[in-house]
C-alpha positions, 0 to 999 in steps of 0.5 A: 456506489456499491455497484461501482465498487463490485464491478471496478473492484473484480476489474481491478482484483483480476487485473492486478492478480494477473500481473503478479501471476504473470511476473511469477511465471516469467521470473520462475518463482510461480511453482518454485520455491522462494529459495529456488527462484532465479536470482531475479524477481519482481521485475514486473510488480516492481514496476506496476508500484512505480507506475502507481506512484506517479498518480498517487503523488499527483493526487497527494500534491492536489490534497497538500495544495489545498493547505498551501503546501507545495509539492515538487512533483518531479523530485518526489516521484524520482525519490519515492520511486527509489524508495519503494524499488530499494529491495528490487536493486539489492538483487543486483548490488551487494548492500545492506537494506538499512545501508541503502534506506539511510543513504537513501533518506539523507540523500532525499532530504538534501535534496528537498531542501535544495529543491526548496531553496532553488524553487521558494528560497525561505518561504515556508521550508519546514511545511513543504519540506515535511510536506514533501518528506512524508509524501516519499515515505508514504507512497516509497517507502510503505510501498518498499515492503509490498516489494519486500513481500514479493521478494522475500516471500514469494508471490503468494503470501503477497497475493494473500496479503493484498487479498486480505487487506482488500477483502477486509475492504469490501467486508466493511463497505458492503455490511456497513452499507447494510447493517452499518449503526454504531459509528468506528470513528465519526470524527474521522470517517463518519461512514465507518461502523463496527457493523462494518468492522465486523464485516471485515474481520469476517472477510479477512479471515476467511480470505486468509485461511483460503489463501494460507491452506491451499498455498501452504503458507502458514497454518490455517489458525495462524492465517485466522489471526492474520486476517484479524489483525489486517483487518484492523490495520487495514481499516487504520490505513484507510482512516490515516488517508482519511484524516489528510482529506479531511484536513484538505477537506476532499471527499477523494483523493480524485474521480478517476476510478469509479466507485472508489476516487483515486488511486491513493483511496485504493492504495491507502490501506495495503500501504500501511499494512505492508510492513506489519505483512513483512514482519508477521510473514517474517515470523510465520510463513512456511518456506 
């Protein structure tokens, strides 16, 4: 298994740092400065998380199905998609983020509930109209921040940000595989150890004084409390994926990447860390 991880995990790492690099190149903000940057950005990152929320939302709908719950896939993927693009669009019509979100979310729950009426008329509206409201937040929403980032801020901090969320990742896995004893969260993730919790703050944070000192983002003992902290809040993203396969009682969310399961149990843990990235990038990085 660790085998896997290291091999698919480098695949994965080059390929998706190659694509940020490369939407960087063709919007211009590669070299310049987020304040000199075409008006235009992310077109290519935003549409990787597009592609991306399509099988996360197949594989969400496989774990809420073994509940009973009933996701309407189409609807879903449409709405999570516009959730996780909200800061994309705002590039080209003047709206306010909170204007578009409010809109956005009323919208989405009337249309849930039409979608209910039509597909299932009265039979369990709240369970699969909630079930069909978190899955957009999830995976639109959470995802809407990583666009953020790379708007905002530039590609580098977002670089650094999934950098350090997965590094934290790879920390965990490989000391708690070896030195793992003491049990993070058994009822949980029993795999999980503070050995391995140890392993990931160590991983984050060089990661990101690497990143914050040679991409001149922030200050290296800033960048240190930054891994730290993501660290953590990595981990939490992955154990709140865990509890919903446990409730579905899959070991993965699928067995399409080897090494890792699906594409939610790659995702988990950047998605819950995204606004806490945006926030703190907010307050701390060097524009």
């Amino acid at each position: 298994m660790l085998k896997y991880r290291l091999i698919f995990g480098t695949l994965m790492t080059v390929f998706f740092t190659a694509i940020v690099i490369f939407d960087g190149w063709v919007d211009g903000s590669l070299t310049a400065s987020v304040a000199d940057n075409k008006p235009v950005q992310g077109t290519i990152f935003c549409i990787l998380l597009a592609l991306l929320t399509i099988p996360a939302q197949l594989e969400l709908a496989k774990l809420a199905a073994a509940k009973n719950l009933k996701i309407f896939i189409p609807f879903s993927i449409i709405a999570s998609i516009l959730f996780a693009s909200s800061w994309y669009w705002q590039q080209f019509i003047e709206i306010r983020p909170q204007i578009y979100l409010f809109s956005l979310s009323a919208f989405t729950l009337l249309g849930l509930l039409f979608t209910q009426y039509i597909r299932y008329g009265t039979s369990a509206v709240l369970a699969n109209c909630g079930a069909n409201y978190f899955s957009i937040i999830y995976l639109g929403l959470l995802s809407g921040f990583c666009v953020a980032v790379r708007i905002d801020f530039g590609l580098w901090p977002l670089l650094m940000f999934v950098f350090v969320v997965k590094s934290a990742d790879i920390g965990a896995y490989t000391i708690g595989s070896l030195f793992g004893r003491h049990k993070f969260s058994p009822k949980i993730s029993p795999g999980k150890t503070w050995e391995g919790m140890a392993g990931a703050v160590a991983a984050a944070a060089l990661i990101a004084i690497f990143f914050a000192s040679s991409c001149d983002i922030m200050v290296w003992w800033l960048a240190a409390i930054f891994g730290v902290c993501f660290a953590f809040i990595g981990q939490l993203g992955d154990l709140a994926e865990s509890m919903i396969k446990r409730d579905a009682e899959q070991k993965d969310s699928a067995n399409n990447v080897p090494g890792f399961g699906g594409i939610l149990d790659i995702i988990d843990s950047p998605l819950i860390a995204a606004p806490f990235a945006y926030l703190f990038f907010t307050f701390s990085v060097v524009r």
